[in-house]
N, C-alpha and C positions, 0 to 999 in steps of 0.2 A: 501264089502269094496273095491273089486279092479272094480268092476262096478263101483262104487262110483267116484274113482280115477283117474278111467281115461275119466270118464264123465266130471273134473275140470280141465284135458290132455287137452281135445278138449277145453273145452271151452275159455280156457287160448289162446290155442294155436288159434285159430278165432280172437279172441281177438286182440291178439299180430300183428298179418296177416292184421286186418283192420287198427288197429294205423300205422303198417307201413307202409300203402299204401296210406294212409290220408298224413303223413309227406314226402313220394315219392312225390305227387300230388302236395303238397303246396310248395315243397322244389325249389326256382331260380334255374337258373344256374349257375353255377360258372362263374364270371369273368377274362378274361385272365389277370395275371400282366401287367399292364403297367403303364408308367405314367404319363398318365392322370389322373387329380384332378376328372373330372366327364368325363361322356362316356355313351353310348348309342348304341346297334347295332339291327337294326330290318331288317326284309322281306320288300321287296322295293319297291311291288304291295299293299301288305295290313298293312303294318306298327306294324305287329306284334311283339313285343318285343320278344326280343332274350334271351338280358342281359346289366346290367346298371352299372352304378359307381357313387350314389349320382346323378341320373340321375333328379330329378328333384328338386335339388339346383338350385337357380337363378345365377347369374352369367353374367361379361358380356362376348360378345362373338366376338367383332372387328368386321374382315369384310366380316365374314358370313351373316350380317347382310343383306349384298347385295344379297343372293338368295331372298331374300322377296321383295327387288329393281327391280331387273330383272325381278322376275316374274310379277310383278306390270305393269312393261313396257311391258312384253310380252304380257299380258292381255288387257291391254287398251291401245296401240299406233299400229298403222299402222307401219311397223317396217322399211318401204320404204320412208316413211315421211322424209322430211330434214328439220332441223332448223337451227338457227343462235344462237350461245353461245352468252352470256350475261357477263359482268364482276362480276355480283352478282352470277352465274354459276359457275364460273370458280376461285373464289377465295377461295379457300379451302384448309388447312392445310393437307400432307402425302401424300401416292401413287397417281400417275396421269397417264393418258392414252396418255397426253399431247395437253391439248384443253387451246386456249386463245381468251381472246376476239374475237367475230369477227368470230368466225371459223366457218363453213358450217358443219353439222355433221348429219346423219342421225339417228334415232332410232336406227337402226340396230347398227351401230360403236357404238353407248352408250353398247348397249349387250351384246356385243364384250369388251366395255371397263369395262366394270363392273365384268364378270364374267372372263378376263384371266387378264389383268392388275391392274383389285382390284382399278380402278382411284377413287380417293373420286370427284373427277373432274366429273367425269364420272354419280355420283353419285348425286352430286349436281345438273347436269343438267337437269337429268331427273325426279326430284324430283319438279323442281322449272317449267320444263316446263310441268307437269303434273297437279301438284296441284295448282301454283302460289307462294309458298313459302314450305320452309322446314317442317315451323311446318303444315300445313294442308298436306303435304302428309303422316307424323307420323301418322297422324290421318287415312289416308285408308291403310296404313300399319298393323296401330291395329285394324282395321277393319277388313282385310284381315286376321288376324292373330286370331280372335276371331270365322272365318268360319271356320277356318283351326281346330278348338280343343285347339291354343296354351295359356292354361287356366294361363302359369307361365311367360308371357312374355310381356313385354312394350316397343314398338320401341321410340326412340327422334330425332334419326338423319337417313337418308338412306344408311351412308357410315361404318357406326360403330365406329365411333371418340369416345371414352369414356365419359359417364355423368352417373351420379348415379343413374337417371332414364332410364337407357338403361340394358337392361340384359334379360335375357331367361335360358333356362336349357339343358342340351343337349336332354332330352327326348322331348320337345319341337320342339327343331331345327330337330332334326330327322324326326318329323311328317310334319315341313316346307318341308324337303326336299323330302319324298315321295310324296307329293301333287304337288312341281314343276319339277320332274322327270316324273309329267305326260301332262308337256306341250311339246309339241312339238320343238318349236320352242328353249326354254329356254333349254331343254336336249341337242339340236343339240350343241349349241353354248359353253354350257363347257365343251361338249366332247372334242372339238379341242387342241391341242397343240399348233396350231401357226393360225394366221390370218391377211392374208394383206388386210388392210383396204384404204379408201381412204375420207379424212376430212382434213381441214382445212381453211386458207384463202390468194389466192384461194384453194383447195383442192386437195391432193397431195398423194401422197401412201403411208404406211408405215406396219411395221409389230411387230401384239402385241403376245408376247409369254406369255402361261399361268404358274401362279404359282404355278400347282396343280403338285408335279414332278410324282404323283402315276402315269400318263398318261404315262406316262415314262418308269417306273421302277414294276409296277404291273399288271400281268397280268389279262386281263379283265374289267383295272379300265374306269368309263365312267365319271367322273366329281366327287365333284362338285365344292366346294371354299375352298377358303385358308383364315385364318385371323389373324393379332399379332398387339398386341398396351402393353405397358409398363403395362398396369392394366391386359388386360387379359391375358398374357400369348400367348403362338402357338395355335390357332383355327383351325379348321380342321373339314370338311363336307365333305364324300367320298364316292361313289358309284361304284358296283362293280357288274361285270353279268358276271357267270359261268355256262354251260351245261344247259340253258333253266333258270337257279335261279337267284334273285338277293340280295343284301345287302348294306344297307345303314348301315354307320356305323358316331359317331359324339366325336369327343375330345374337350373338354373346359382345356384351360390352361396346355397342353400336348408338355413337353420340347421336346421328342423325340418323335414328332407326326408322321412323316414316317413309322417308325416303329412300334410306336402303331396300326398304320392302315393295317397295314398288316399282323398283330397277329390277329386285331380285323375279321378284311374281313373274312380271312384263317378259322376262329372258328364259325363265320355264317354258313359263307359255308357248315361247317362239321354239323352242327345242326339241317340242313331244310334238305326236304325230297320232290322230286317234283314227283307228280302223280294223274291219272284219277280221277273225284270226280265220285261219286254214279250215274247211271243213274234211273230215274224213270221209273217205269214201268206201269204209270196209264195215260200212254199217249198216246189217241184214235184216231182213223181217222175222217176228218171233216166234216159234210155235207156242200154239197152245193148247194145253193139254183142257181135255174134256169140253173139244170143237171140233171142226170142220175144218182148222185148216190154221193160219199165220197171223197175226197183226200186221201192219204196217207200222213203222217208227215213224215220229216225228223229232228234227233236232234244226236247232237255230243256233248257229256258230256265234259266238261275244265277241260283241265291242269294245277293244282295251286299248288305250294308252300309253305307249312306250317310244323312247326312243325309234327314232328312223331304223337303226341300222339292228335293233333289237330283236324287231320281227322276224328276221332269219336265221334269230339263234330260239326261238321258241315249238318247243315236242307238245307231243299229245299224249294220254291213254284213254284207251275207250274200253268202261267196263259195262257189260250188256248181258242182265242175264237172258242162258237159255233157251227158256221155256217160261213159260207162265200157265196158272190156271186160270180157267174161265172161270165167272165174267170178270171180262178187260172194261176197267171203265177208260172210254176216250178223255186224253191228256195226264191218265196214269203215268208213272214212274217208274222205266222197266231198264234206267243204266242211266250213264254217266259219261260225259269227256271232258276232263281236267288236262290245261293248258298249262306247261312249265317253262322257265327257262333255266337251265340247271336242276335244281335241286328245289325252286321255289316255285312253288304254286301259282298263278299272278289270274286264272281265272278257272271258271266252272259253269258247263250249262249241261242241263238235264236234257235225256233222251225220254219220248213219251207216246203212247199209242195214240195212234193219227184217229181211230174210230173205236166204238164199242163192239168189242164179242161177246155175243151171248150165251151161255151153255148151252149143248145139245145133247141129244140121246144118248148119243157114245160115248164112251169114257177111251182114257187112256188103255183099260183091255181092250178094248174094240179095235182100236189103231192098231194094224200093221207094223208090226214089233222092229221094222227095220227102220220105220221112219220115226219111231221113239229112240231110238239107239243112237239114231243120228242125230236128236235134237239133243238128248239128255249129255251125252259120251261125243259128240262126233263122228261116230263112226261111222266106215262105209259102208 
C-alpha cells in the first residue's frame, strides 16, 4: 500500500512539474503599465518580441508613417540629388520643414525634413518626386511594407494625414522600424537633434530641430519618429542602445508617450541577455589545390542578443567550401556559419584563412589522385 502510494507521489508530482513548466514556457511577459492604448517592444537587430499591448490592432499611426517615407527615399534617391519644389509638392495641410514653390531642395534636406521636422511638406515631395503622384507611391509603400512582414498594415498617404484606409499596428511599425535601423543612411539622420540645412529659392541655411525629445532626455536614445493627428492620439517610434543591446520600442495613441518609452526601453533592457553563440566544432582545414598541402581556417563565433531562454532554441549551418586554389590570401573568405532560430536568420560570421598559401610547382596533376578525390568528392 505505501509502494502503491507513493508510486501516485511521484507520479502526480512529474505531472504537476511538466504542466507547470508548459504554462512557464507559454506564459508572455508582463507588460509595463503605461498608457498606451497599444505598444510593442522588441530586440532591434532581430525584431524579437519582448512584450505587447493589443499589439496587433490596426490603428492609425500619423507621422510615423514617414519612417516607411524616408526609408523609401533613402532606398531609391541619390540623396545628393537636388530638385525643384512644385506647388502640387508643397501644398499640403500640418507640419512643414518650410519648402514653397520654387525651392531648390536636395534629397538629403527632404531626410532631414521628414524624420526631425515631421514636414508633410517634406513628405509630399518626395512622394510625388519619386512616384509622380501620392497615390502611386502608397503603392511601393505597401509594397515595401509587404517585404518587410507588415501583414496589418495599408499606407494612403506618405505624411500620415488621417484616412480610414491608413492604419498599421504597433507590432507592425516595430518590424518597419528594425528594418530601417538597418540603413545606414536613414539611422544617421534621426539620430541627430539639430541639423543645418541649406534649401530654398535661392537657397539659404537654416536649422531643423527634431521632435523626438528621448535625444534629449534618455540615455542612449538613437531615433526614431514622433507622430499626433486628432484621431490618432501621441505616436511614438523609439530606439535605444545600451552596453552592446539594443530595443525598439512602438506606442499607438500614448498620452504620456515620454514616459511610456522610458518604462518601456528601461524593461527591454532588463529582459535581453547579450552573449557568444555556440562555436562549431566540425570545422576543418582546407585543401588547396596547386600547393603543398591545407589552409588553416579562421572563425569568431557572434555576439547576439536575445532573450535568456532563446539561446537554446538557436541551430547553425556551416557552409565551407572544399578545396580552393592557390594563392589563399590570409583572412580570405572560404564559408560561412549562419545562426537561426526556426526559420529566421538572427546572425552570420564568416570563416577565413588563418595564413597565406603560395602556389607551388605542383599542380592538381601532380597530387596523388586519392587525396583529390577526397577533397573534391569525399571520398575514401
Amino acid at each position: 500500500m505505501i509502494k502503491r502510494l507513493a508510486i501516485y507521489i511521484i507520479t502526480a508530482a512529474v505531472f504537476l512539474t511538466a504542466l507547470t513548466d508548459r504554462v512557464y514556457a507559454a506564459a508572455p511577459r508582463q507588460m509595463p503599465s503605461v498608457s498606451a492604448k497599444y505598444a510593442a517592444v522588441v530586440e532591434m537587430n532581430t525584431g524579437e518580441l519582448i512584450c505587447e499591448k493589443s499589439g496587433n490592432n490596426k490603428t492609425s499611426m500619423a507621422s510615423t508613417t514617414k519612417i516607411m517615407t524616408a526609408l523609401l527615399l533613402c532606398e531609391m534617391c541619390d540623396l545628393d540629388e537636388e530638385i525643384v519644389a512644385t506647388k502640387e509638392m508643397v501644398t499640403v495641410e500640418g507640419s512643414s520643414m518650410g519648402l514653397q514653390e520654387g525651392d531648390r531642395v536636395h534629397y538629403r534636406d527632404l531626410l532631414y525634413g521628414l524624420l526631425l521636422a515631421s514636414g508633410n511638406d517634406a513628405a509630399n515631395t518626395t512622394a510625388i518626386s519619386i512616384a509622380g503622384s501620392v497615390e502611386n507611391f502608397a503603392a511601393l509603400m505597401n509594397k515595401k511594407a509587404a517585404e518587410i512582414g507588415m501583414t496589418d498594415t495599408h499606407f494612403v498617404t506618405p505624411s500620415g494625414l488621417d484616412d480610414d484606409e491608413h492604419y498599421s499596428t504597433a507590432i507592425d511599425m516595430a518590424k518597419l522600424a528594425v528594418y530601417a535601423m538597418k540603413n545606414e543612411q536613414f539611422a544617421t539622420a534621426c539620430a541627430n537633434k539639430t541639423m543645418t540645412l541649406e534649401y530654398g529659392n535661392p537657397p539659404y541655411r537654416r536649422t531643423l530641430k527634431n521632435h523626438n525629445k528621448l535625444l534629449w532626455y534618455y540615455d542612449g536614445a538613437i531615433g526614431i519618429k514622433t507622430g499626433f493627428t486628432k484621431k490618432s492620439g501621441r505616436c511614438l517610434v523609439s530606439c535605444a542602445q545600451k552596453d552592446g543591446m539594443g530595443v525598439i520600442a512602438v506606442t499607438l495613441n500614448a498620452p504620456s508617450d515620454w514616459s511610456d518609452h522610458a518604462t518601456l526601453l528601461d524593461y527591454g533592457f532588463s529582459q535581453l541577455k547579450i552573449d557568444t553563440l555556440y562555436t562549431p566544432d566540425d570545422i576543418e582545414n582546407i585543401a588547396v589545390a596547386n600547393s603543398d598541402g591545407k589552409v588553416a581556417v579562421n572563425f569568431t563565433p557572434p555576439k547576439v542578443t536575445l532573450l535568456p531562454e532563446q539561446f537554446d532554441k538557436v541551430t547553425f549551418k556551416t557552409t565551407l567550401d572544399r578545396f580552393v586554389f592557390a594563392p589563399v590570401k590570409k583572412g580570405q573568405k572560404l564559408g560561412k556559419v549562419e545562426y537561426f532560430i526556426g526559420d529566421k536568420k538572427i546572425a552570420e560570421s564568416d570563416i577565413t584563412a588563418t595564413y597565406e598559401i603560395k602556389s607551388s610547382k605542383y599542380t592538381i596533376i601532380n597530387k596523388d589522385y586519392k587525396y583529390w578525390l577526397k577533397a573534391l568528392f569525399g571520398a575514401k
